[in-house]
PyMOL Python script that loads the backbone (N, CA, C, O; Angstrom):
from pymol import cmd

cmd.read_pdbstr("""\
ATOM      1  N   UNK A   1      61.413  95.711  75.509  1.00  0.00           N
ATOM      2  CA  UNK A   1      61.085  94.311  75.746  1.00  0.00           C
ATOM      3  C   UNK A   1      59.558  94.173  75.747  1.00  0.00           C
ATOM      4  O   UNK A   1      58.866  94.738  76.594  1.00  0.00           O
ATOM      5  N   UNK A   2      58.969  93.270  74.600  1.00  0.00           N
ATOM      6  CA  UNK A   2      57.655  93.244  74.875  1.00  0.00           C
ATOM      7  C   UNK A   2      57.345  92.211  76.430  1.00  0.00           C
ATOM      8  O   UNK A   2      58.101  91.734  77.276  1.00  0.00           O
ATOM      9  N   UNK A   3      55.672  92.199  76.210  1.00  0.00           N
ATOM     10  CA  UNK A   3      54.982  91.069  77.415  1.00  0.00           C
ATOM     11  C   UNK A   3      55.904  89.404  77.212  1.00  0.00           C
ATOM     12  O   UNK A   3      56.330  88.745  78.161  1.00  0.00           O
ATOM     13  N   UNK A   4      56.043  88.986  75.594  1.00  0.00           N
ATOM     14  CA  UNK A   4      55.897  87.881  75.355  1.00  0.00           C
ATOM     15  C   UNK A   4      57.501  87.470  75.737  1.00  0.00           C
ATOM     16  O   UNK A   4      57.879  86.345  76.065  1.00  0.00           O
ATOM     17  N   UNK A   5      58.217  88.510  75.625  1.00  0.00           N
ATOM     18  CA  UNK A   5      60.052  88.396  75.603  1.00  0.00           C
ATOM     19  C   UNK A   5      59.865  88.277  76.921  1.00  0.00           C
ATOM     20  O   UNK A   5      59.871  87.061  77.110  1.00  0.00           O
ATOM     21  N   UNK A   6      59.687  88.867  78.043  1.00  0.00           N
ATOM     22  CA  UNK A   6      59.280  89.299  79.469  1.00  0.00           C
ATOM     23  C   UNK A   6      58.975  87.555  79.939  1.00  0.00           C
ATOM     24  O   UNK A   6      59.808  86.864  80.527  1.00  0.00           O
ATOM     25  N   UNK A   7      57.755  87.142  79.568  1.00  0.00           N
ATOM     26  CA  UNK A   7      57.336  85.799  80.083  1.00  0.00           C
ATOM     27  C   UNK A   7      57.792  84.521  79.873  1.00  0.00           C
ATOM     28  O   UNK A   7      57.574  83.522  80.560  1.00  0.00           O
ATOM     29  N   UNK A   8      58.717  84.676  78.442  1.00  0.00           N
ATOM     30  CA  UNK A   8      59.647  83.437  78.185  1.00  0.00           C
ATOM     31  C   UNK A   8      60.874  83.364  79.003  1.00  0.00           C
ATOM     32  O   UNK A   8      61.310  82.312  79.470  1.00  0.00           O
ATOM     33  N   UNK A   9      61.389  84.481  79.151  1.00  0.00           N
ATOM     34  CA  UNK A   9      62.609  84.610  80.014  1.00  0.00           C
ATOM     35  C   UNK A   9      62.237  84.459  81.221  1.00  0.00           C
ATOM     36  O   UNK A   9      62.940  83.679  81.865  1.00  0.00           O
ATOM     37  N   UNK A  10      61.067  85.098  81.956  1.00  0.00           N
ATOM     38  CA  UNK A  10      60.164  84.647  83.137  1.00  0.00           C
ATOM     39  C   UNK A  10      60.443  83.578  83.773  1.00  0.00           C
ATOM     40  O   UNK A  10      61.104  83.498  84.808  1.00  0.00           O
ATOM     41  N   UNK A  11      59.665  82.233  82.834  1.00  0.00           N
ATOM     42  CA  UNK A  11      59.680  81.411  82.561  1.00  0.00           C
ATOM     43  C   UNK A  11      60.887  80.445  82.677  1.00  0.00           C
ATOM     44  O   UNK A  11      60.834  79.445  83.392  1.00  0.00           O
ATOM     45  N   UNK A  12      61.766  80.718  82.089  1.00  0.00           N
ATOM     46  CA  UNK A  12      63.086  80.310  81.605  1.00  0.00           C
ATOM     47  C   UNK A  12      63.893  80.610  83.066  1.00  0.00           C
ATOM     48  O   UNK A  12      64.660  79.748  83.494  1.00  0.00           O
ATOM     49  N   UNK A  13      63.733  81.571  83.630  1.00  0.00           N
ATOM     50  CA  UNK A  13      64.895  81.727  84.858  1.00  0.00           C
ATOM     51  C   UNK A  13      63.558  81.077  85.911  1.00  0.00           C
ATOM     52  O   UNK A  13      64.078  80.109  86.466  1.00  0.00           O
ATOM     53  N   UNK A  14      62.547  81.161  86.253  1.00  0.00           N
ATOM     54  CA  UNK A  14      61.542  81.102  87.112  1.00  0.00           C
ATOM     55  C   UNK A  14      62.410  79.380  87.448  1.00  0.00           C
ATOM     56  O   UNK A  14      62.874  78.963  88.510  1.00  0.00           O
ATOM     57  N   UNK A  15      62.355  78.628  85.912  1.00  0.00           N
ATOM     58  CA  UNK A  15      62.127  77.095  85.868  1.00  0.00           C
ATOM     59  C   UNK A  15      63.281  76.669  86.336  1.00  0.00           C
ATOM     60  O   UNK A  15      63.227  75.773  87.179  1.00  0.00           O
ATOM     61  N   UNK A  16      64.382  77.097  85.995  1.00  0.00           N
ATOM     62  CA  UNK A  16      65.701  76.752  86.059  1.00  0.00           C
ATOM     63  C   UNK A  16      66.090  77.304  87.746  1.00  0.00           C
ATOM     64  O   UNK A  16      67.236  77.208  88.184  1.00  0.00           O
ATOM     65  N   UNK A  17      64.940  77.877  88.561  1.00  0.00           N
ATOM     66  CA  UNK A  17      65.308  78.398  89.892  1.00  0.00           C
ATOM     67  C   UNK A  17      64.588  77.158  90.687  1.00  0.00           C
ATOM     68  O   UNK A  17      64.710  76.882  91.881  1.00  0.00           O
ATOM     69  N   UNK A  18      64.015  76.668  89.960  1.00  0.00           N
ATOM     70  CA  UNK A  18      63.089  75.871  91.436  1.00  0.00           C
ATOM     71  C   UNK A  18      64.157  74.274  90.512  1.00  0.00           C
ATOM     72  O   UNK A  18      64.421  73.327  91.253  1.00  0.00           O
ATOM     73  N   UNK A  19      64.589  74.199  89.140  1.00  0.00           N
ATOM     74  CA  UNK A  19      65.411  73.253  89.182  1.00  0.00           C
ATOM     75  C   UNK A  19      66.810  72.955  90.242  1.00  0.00           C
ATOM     76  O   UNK A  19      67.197  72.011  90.931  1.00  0.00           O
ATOM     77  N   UNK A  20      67.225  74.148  89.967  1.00  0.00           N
ATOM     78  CA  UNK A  20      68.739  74.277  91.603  1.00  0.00           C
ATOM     79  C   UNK A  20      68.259  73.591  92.889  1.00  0.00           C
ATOM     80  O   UNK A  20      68.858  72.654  93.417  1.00  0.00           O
ATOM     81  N   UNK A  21      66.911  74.244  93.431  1.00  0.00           N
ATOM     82  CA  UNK A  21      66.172  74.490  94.112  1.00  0.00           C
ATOM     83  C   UNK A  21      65.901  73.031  94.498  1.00  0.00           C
ATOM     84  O   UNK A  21      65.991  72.739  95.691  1.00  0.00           O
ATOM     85  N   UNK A  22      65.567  72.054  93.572  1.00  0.00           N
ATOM     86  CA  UNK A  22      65.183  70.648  93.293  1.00  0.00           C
ATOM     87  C   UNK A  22      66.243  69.525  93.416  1.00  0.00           C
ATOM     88  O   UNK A  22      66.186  68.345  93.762  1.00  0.00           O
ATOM     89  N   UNK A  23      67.315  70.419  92.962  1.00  0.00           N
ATOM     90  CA  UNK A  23      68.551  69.413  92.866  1.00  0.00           C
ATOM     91  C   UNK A  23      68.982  69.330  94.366  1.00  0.00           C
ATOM     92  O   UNK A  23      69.435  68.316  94.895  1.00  0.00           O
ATOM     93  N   UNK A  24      68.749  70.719  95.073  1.00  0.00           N
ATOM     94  CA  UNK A  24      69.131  70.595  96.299  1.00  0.00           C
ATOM     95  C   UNK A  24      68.407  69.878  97.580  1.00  0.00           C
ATOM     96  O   UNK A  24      68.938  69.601  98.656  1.00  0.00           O
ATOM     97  N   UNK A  25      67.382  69.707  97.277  1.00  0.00           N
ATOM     98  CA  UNK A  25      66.551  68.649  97.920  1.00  0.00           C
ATOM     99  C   UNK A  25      67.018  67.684  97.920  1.00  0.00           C
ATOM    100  O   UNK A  25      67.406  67.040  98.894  1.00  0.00           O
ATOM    101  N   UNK A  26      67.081  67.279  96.259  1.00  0.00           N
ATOM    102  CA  UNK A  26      67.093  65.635  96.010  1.00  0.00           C
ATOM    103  C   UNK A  26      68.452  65.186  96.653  1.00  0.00           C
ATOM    104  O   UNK A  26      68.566  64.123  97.264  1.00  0.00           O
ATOM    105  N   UNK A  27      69.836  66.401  96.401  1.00  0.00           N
ATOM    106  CA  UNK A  27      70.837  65.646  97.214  1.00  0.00           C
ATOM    107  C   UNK A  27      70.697  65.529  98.684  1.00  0.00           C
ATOM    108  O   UNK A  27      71.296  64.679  99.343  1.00  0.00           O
ATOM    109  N   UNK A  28      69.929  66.364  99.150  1.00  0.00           N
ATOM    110  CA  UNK A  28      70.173  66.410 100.808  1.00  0.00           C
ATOM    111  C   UNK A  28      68.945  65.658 101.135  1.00  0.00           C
ATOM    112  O   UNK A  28      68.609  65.771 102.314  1.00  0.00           O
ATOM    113  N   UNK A  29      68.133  64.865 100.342  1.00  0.00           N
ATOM    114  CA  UNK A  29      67.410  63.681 100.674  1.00  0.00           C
ATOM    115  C   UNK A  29      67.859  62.441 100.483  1.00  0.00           C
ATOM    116  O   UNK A  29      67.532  61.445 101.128  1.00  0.00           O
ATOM    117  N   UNK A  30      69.078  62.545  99.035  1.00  0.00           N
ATOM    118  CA  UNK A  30      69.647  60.766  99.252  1.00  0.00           C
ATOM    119  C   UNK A  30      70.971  61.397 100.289  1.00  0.00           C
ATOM    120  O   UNK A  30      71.884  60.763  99.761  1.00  0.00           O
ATOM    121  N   UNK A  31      71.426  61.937 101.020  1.00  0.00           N
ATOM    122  CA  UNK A  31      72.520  62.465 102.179  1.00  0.00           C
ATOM    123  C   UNK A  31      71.937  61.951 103.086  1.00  0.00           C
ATOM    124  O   UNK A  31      72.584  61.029 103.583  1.00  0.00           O
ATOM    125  N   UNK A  32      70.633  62.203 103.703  1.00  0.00           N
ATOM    126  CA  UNK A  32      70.042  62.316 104.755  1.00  0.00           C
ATOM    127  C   UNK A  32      69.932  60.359 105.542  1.00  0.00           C
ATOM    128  O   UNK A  32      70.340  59.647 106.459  1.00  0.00           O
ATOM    129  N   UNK A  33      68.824  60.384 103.972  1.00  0.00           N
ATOM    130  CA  UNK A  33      68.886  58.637 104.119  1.00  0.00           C
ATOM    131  C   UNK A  33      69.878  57.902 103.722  1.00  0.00           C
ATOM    132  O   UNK A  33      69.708  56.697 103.906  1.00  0.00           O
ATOM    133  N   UNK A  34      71.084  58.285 103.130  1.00  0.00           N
ATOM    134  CA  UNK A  34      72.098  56.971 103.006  1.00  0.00           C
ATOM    135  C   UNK A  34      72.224  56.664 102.011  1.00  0.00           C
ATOM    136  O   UNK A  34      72.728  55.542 102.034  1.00  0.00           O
ATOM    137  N   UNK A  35      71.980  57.166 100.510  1.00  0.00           N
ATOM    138  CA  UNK A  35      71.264  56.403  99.257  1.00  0.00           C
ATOM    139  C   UNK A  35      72.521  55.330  99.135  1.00  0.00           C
ATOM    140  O   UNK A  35      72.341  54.121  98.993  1.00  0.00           O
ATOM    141  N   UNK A  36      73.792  55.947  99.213  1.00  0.00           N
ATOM    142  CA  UNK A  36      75.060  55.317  98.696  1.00  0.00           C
ATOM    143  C   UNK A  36      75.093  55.987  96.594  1.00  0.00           C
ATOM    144  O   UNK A  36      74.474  56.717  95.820  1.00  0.00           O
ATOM    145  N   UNK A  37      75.825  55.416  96.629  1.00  0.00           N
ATOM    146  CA  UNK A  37      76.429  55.770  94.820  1.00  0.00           C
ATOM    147  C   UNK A  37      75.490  55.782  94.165  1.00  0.00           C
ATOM    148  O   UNK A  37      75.048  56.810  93.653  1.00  0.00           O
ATOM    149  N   UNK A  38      74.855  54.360  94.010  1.00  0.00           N
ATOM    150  CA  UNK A  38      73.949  53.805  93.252  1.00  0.00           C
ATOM    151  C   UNK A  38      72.403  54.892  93.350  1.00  0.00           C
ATOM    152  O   UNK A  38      71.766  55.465  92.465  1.00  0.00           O
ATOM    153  N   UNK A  39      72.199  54.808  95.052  1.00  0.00           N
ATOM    154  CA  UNK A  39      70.725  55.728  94.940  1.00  0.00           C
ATOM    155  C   UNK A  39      70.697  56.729  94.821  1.00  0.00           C
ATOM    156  O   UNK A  39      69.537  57.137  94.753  1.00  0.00           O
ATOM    157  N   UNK A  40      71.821  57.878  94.706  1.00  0.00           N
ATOM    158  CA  UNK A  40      71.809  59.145  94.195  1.00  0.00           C
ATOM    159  C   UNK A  40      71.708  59.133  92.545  1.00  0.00           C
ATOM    160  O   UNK A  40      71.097  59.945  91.851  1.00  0.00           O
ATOM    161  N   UNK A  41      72.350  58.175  92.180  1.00  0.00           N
ATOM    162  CA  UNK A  41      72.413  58.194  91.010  1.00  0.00           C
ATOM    163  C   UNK A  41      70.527  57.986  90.322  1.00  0.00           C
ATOM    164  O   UNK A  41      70.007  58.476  89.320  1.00  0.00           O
ATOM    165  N   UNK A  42      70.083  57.270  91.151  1.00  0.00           N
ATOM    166  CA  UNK A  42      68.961  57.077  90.525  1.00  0.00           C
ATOM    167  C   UNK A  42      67.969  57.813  90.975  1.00  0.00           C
ATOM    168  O   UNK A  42      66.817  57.521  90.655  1.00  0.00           O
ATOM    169  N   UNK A  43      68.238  58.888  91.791  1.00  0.00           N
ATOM    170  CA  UNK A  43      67.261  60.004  92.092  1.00  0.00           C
ATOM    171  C   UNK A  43      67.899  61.045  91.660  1.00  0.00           C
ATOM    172  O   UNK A  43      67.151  62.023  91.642  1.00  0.00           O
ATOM    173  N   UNK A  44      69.011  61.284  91.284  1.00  0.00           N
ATOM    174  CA  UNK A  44      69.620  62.734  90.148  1.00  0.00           C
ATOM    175  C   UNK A  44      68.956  62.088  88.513  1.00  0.00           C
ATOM    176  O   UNK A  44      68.902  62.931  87.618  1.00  0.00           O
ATOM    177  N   UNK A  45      68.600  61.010  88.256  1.00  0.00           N
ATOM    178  CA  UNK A  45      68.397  60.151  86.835  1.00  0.00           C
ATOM    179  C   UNK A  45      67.011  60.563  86.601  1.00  0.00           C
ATOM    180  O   UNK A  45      66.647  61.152  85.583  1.00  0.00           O
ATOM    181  N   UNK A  46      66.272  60.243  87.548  1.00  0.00           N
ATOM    182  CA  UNK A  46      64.650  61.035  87.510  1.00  0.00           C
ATOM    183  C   UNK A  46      64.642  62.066  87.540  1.00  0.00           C
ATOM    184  O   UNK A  46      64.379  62.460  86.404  1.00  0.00           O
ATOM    185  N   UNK A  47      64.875  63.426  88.658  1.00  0.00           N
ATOM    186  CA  UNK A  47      65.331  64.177  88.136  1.00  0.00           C
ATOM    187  C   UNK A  47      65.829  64.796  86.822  1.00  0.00           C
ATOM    188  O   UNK A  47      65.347  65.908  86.606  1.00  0.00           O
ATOM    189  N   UNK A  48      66.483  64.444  86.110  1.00  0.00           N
ATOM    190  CA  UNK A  48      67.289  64.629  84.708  1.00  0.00           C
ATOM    191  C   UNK A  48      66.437  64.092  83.486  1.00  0.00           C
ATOM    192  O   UNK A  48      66.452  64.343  82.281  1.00  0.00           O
ATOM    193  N   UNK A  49      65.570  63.117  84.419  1.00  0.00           N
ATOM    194  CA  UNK A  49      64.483  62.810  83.260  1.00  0.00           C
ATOM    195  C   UNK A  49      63.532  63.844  83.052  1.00  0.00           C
ATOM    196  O   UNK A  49      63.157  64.328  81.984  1.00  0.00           O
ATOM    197  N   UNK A  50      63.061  64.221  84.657  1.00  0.00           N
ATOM    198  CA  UNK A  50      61.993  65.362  84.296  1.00  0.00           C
ATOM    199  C   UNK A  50      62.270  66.596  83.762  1.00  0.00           C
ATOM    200  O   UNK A  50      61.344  67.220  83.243  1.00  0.00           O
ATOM    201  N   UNK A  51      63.536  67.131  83.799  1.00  0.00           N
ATOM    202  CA  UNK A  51      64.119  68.048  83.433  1.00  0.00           C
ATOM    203  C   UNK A  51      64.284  67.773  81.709  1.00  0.00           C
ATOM    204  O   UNK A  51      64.357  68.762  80.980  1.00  0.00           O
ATOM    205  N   UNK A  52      64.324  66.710  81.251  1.00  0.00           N
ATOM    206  CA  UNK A  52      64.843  66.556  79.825  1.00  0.00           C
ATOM    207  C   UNK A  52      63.420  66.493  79.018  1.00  0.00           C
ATOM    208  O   UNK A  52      63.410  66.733  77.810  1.00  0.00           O
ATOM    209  N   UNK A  53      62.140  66.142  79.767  1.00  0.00           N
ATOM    210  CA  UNK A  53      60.966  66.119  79.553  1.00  0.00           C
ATOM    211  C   UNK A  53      60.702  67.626  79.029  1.00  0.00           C
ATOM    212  O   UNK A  53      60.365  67.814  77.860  1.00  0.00           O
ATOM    213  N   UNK A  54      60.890  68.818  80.052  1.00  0.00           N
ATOM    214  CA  UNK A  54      60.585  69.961  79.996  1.00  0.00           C
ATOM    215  C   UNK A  54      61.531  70.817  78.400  1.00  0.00           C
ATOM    216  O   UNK A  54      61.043  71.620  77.605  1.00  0.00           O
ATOM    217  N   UNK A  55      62.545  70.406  78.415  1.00  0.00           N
ATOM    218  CA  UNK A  55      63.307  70.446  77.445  1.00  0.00           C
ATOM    219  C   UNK A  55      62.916  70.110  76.274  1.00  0.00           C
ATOM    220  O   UNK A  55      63.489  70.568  75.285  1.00  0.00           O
ATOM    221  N   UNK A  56      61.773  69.171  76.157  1.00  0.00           N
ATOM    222  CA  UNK A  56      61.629  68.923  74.789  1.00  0.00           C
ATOM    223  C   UNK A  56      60.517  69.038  74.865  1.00  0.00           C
ATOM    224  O   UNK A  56      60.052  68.593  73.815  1.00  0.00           O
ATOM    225  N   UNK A  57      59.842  69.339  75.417  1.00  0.00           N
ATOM    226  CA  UNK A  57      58.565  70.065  75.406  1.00  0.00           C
ATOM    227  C   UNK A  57      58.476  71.460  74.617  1.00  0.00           C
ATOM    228  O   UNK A  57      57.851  71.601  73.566  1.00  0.00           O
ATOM    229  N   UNK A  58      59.407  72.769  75.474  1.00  0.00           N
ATOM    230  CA  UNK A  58      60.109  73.501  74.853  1.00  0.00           C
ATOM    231  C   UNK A  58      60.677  73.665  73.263  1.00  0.00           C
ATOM    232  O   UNK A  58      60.527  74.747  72.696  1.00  0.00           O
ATOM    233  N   UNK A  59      61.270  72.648  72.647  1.00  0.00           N
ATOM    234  CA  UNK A  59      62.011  72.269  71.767  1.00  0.00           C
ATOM    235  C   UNK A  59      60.803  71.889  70.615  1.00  0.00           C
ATOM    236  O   UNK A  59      60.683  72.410  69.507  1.00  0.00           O
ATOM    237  N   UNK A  60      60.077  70.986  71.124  1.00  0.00           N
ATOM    238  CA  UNK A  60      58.258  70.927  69.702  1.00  0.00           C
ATOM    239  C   UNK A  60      57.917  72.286  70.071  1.00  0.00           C
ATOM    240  O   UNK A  60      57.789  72.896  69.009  1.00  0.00           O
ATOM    241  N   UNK A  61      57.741  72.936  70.887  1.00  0.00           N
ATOM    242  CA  UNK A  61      56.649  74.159  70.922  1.00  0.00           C
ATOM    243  C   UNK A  61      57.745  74.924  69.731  1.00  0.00           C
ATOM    244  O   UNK A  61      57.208  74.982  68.624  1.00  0.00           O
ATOM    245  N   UNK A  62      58.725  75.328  69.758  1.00  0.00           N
ATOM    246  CA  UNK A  62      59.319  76.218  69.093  1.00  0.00           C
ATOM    247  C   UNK A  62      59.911  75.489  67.498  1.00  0.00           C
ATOM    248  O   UNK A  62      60.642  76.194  66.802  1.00  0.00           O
ATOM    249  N   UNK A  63      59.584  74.254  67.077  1.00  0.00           N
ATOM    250  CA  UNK A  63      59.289  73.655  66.265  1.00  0.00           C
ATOM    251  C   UNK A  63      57.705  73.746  65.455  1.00  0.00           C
ATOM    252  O   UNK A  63      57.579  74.119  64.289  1.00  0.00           O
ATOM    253  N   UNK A  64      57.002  73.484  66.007  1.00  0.00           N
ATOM    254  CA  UNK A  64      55.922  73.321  65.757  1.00  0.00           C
ATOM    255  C   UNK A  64      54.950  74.742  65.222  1.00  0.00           C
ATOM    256  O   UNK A  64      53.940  74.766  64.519  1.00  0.00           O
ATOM    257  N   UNK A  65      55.836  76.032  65.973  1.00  0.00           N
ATOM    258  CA  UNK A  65      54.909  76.977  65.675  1.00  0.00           C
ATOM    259  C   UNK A  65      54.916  77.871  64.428  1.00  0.00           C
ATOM    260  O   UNK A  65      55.979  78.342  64.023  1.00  0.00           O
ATOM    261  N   UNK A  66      53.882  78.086  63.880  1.00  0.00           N
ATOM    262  CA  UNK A  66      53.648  78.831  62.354  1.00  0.00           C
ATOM    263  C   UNK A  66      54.570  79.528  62.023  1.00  0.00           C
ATOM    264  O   UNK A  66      54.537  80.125  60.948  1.00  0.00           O
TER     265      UNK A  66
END
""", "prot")
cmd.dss("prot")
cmd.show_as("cartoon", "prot")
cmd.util.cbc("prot")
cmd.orient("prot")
């Protein structure tokens, strides 16, 4: 396994650990306060946005390169 295989996978499990990590906040913050249906939904939606952000970020880099 080179450095570069090493730091994408790094990377790749590192991101996807503090995502779990994130999800579990965000539910036990709309739990805490009450969101109801509607406000979980719209704090798992941001969430899923920033997550879909990172995703295609990912997705041009490995497009884009020579």
């Amino acid at each position: 396994m080179t450095i570069e295989q090493f730091e994408e996978w790094s990377l790749i499990i590192g991101v996807g650990g503090l995502v779990l990590f994130m999800v579990f906040i965000v539910w036990s913050l709309g739990r805490e306060s009450k969101a109801g249906k509607f406000g979980m939904f719209v704090l798992f939606l941001a969430l899923a946005l920033g997550l879909l952000g990172f995703v295609i970020k990912l997705v041009l880099v490995e497009m884009l390169k020579p």
